[in-house]
C-alpha positions as CSV (number, residue, x, y, z in Angstrom):
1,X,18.0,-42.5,-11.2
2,X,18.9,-42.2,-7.4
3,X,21.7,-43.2,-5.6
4,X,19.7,-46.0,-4.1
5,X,18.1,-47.4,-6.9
6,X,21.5,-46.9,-8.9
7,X,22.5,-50.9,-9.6
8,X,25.8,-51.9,-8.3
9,X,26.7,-53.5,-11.4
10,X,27.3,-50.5,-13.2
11,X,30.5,-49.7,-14.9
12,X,33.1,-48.2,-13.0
13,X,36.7,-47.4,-13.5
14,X,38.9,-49.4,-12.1
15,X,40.3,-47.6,-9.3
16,X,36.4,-47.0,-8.1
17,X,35.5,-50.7,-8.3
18,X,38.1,-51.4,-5.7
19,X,37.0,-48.8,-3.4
20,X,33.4,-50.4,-3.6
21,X,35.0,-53.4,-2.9
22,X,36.9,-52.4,-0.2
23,X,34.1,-50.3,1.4
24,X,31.9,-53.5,1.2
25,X,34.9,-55.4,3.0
26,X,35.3,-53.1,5.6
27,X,31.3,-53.2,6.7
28,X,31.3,-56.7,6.3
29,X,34.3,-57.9,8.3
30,X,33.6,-55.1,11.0
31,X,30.0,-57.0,11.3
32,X,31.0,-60.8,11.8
33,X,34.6,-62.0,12.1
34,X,36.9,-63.3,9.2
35,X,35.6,-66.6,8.9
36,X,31.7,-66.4,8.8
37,X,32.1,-64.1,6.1
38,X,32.5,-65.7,2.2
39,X,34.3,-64.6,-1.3
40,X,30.8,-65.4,-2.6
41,X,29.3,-62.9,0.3
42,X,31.9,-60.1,-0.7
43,X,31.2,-60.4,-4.1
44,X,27.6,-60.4,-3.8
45,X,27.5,-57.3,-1.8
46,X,29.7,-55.3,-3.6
47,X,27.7,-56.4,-6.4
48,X,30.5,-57.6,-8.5
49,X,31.4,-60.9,-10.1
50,X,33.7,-63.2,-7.5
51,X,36.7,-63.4,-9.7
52,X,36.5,-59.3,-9.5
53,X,37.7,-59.9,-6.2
54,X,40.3,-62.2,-7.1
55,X,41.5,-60.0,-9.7
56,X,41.7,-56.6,-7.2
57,X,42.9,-58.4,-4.0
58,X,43.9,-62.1,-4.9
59,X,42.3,-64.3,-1.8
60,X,40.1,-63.0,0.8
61,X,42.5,-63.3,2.7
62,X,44.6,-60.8,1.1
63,X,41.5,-58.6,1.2
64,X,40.7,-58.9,4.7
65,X,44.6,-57.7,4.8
66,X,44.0,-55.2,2.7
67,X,41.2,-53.5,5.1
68,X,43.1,-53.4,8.2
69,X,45.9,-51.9,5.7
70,X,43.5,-49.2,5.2
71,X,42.3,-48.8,8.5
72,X,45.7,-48.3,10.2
73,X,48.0,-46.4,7.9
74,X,46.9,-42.5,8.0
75,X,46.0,-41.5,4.6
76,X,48.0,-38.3,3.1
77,X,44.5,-36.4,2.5
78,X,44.0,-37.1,6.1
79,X,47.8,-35.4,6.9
80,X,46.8,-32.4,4.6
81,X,43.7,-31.8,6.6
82,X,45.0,-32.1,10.0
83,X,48.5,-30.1,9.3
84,X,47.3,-26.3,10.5
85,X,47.3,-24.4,13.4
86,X,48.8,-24.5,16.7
87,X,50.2,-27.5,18.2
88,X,47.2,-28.0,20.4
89,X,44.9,-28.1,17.7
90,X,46.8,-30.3,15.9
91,X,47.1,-33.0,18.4
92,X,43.5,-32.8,19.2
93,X,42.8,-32.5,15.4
94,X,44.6,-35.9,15.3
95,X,43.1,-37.7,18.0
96,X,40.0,-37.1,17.2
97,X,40.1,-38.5,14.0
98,X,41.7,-41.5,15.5
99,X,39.0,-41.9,17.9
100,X,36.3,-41.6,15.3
101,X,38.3,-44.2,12.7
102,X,38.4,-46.6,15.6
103,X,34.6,-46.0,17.1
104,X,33.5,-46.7,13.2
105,X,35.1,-49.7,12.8
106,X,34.8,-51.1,16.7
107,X,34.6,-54.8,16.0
108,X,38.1,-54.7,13.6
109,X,39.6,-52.5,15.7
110,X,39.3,-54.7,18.6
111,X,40.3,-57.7,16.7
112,X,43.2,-55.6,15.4
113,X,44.5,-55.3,18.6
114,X,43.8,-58.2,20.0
115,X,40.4,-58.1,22.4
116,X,38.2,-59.1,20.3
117,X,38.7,-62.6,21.2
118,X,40.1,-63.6,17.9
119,X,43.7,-64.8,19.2
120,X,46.6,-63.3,17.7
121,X,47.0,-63.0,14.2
122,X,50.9,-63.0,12.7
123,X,50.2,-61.1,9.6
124,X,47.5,-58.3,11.4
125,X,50.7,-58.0,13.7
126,X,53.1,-57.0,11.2
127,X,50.8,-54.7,9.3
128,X,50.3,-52.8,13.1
129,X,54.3,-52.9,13.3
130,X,54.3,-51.7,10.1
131,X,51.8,-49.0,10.8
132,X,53.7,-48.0,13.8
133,X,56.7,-46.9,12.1
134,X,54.3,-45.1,9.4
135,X,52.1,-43.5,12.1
136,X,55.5,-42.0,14.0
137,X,56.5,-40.5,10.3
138,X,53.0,-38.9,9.8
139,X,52.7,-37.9,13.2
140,X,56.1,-35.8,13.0
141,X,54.3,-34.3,9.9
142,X,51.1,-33.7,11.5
143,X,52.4,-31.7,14.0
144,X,54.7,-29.6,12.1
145,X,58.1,-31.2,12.9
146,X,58.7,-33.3,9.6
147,X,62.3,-31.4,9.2
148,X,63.5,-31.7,12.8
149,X,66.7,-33.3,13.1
150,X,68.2,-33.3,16.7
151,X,66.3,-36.4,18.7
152,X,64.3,-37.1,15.3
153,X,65.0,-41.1,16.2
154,X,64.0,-40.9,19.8
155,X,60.9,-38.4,19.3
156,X,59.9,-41.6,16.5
157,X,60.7,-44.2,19.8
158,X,58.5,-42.1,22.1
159,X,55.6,-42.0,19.3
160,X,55.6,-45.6,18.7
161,X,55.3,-46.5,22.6
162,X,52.6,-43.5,22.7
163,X,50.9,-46.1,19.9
164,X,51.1,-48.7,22.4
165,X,49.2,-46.9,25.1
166,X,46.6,-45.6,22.5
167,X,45.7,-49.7,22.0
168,X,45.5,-50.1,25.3
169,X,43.3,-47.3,26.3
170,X,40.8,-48.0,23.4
171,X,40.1,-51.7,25.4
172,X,39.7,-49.7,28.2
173,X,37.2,-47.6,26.8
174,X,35.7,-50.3,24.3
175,X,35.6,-53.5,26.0
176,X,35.9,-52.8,29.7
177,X,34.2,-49.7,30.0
178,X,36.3,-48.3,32.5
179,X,37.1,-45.1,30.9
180,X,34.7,-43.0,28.6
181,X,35.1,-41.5,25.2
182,X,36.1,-37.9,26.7
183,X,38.4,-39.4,29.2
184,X,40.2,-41.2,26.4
185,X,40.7,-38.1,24.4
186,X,42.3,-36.2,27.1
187,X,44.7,-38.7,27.8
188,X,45.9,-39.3,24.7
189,X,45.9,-35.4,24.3
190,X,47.9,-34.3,27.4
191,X,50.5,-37.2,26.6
192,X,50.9,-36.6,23.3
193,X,51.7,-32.9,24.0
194,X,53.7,-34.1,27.1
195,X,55.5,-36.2,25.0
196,X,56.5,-33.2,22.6
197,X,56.4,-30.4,24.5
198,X,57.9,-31.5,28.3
199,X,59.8,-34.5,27.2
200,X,61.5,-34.2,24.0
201,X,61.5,-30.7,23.9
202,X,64.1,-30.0,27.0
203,X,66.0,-32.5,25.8
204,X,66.4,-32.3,22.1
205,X,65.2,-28.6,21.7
206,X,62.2,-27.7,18.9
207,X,64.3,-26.9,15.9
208,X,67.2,-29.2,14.3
């Protein structure tokens, strides 16, 4: 039996169903906004019974939560993968899997961040806080300075404004179409490596 013939009410473990669920979640809310999409729709596409969804996620509420939770907080796999070679190659490593996430999922993302014309949202803005703070953490990682000590607090500062400007330059690219793709990358390159390199470096030194 192929993959697409394979029925979507087949048994799965647990941890599996979810990820269908989510996956399904993810397509459907990056196609319409939050509220033309159904519980009944969800569980119809993912091809599960609706109080599966209840059971993994609670509401749909909590699900649509629960995909921007996914969406915005860098996975460890996706640390592992980016952690090697030189700093350069890290950083654009990093950005160009942020780029792609984003491009995927245009329609979130832009609600996410608010210019999507969806008006702001309380709880998608303290997820993004949340992911922030997270993202500075896994960015120190990333580019090989998880044990650095001296200006650890203000390298985090300078990586959650950097997040900032990375929001902004994705409406740029996405909804005004003043900047392209390739010009986005190269900003967020060059500052990112300006941030390390010229700015924190002279003052805090590479090593703590």
């Amino acid at each position: 039996m192929t993959t697409e013939t394979e029925p979507r009410w087949r048994r799965l473990e647990p941890d599996q169903r979810r990820a269908q669920i989510l996956a399904c979640a993810r397509r459907l809310f990056g196609e319409r906004n939050y509220e033309s999409v159904s519980t009944t729709e969800l569980a119809r596409e993912s091809g599960v019974a609706r109080g599966l969804i209840n059971h993994y996620f609670g509401t749909k509420r909590e699900l649509y939560l629960e995909v921007i939770r996914e969406l915005v907080f860098i996975p460890d796999f996706a640390v592992e993968r980016l952690a090697h070679g030189t700093l350069e190659q890290r950083v654009e490593g990093s950005i160009d899997r942020f780029l792609d996430v984003i491009e995927r999922n245009r329609n979130m993302w832009l609600g996410m961040i608010g210019t999507g014309g969806f008006g702001r949202d309380e709880d998608v803005a303290r997820i993004l806080r949340e992911a922030d703070e997270d993202t500075a953490d896994r960015m120190l990682e990333t580019l090989g300075l998880k044990r650095i000590s001296a200006g650890r607090e203000e390298l985090r500062a300078m990586i959650r404004s950097y997040s900032a400007l990375a929001k902004s330059v994705t409406g740029e690219w996405m909804v005004r179409g003043t900047l392209t793709r390739e010009q986005v990358h190269t900003l967020l390159c060059t500052t990112l490596l300006a941030i390390v390199r010229d700015v924190h470096g002279p003052l805090f030194g590479r090593t703590g």
